[in-house]
C-alpha positions, 0 to 999 in steps of 0.5 A: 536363127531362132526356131519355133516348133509347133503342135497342133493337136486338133483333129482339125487341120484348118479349125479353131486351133489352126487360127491361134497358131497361124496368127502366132506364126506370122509374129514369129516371122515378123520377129525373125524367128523360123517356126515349123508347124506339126499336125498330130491331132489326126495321126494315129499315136498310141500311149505310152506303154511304160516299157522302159526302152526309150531308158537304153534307146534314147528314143520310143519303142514305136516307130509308126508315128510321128513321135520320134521324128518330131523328138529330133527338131524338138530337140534343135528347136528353141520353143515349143508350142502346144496346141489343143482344142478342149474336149471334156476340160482336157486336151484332145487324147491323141495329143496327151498320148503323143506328149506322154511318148515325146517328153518321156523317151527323149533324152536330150536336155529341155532346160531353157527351151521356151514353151507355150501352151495354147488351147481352143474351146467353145467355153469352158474347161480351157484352163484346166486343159491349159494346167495340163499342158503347161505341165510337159514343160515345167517338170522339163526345165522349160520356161514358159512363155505368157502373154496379155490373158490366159493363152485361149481362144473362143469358138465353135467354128473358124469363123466365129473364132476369128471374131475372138479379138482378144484371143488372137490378140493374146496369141499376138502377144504371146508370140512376141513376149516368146521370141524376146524370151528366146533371143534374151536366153539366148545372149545369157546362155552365150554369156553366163552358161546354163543354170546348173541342174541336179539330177540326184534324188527321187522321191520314192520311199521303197522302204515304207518310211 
């Protein structure tokens, strides 16, 4: 069975962000795909330090965080959600340091792996926040997920947020355009194998030219 794993970066176990994934949690499962719900939005995660290790290692220096726990059903999981409230047009700190550390030390292959990106906020600087997200996955191989409109959702509050009927109407949507992206990239896969993807040349011009 296909697995979804799924972020919620809010401080905020049972907010605004919470409704937008439960509400895609439930499509997930009438579609038969398995999902698994990770809070980090109220942990304690320190950012990455650059310190090289997770290059030997193949996993963070850190360990007293949820980080490298989550690497591992990362890496068995099928899609990826992410999601996170706006605060200052940017996703919730705690998270981007999460991301940072989880995207960096793990070393094991994310192409074809389905993500989406969903953000919460009162009114503005979703978009942006949702650039920054929607980053992690495209520099990994991962292809991502869309729905009917941007993957937001409006309101202050978990009440005023469920009068949001187009945004849990998108998430709706989106759930179902990632499970039939998963299950499609599936059969390829079974069928035709991964596409190749090189890994060779950096742009770092050492020698000033």
């Amino acid at each position: 069975m296909a697995k979804v794993l799924l972020i919620n970066g809010s401080p905020h176990a049972d907010g605004c962000t919470a409704l937008a994934l439960e509400e895609m949690i439930r499509v997930f499962h009438e579609e038969g795909v398995e999902t698994e719900l990770i809070q980090v939005g109220n942990k304690a995660v320190r950012g990455c330090t650059a310190c090289g290790f997770c290059w030997q290692a193949d996993h963070c220096v850190f360990s007293d965080d949820p980080v490298n726990e989550t690497a591992r059903k990362f890496e068995a999981a099928d899609g990826l959600v992410i999601g996170s409230p706006v605060y200052y047009s940017s996703p919730n700190g705690t998270l981007i340091a999460f991301l940072d550390r989880l995207f960096q030390s793990s070393r094991f292959p994310k192409q074809m792996k389905v993500g989406a990106a969903v953000v919460s906020c009162r009114r503005g600087g979703n978009t942006a926040s949702f650039d920054v997200l929607n980053k992690y996955f495209t520099i990994s191989g991962m292809p991502v997920a869309s729905s009917t409109y941007w993957n937001q959702i409006h309101g202050c509050t978990r009440e005023e947020a469920l009068k949001d009927l187009e945004g849990l109407q998108t998430m709706r949507n989106l759930a179902r355009n990632m499970s039939f992206l998963i299950k499609a990239i599936a059969d390829a896969k079974e069928k035709y194998g991964l596409p190749e993807a090189e890994r060779r040349f950096y742009t770092c011009f050492a020698d000033g030219k």
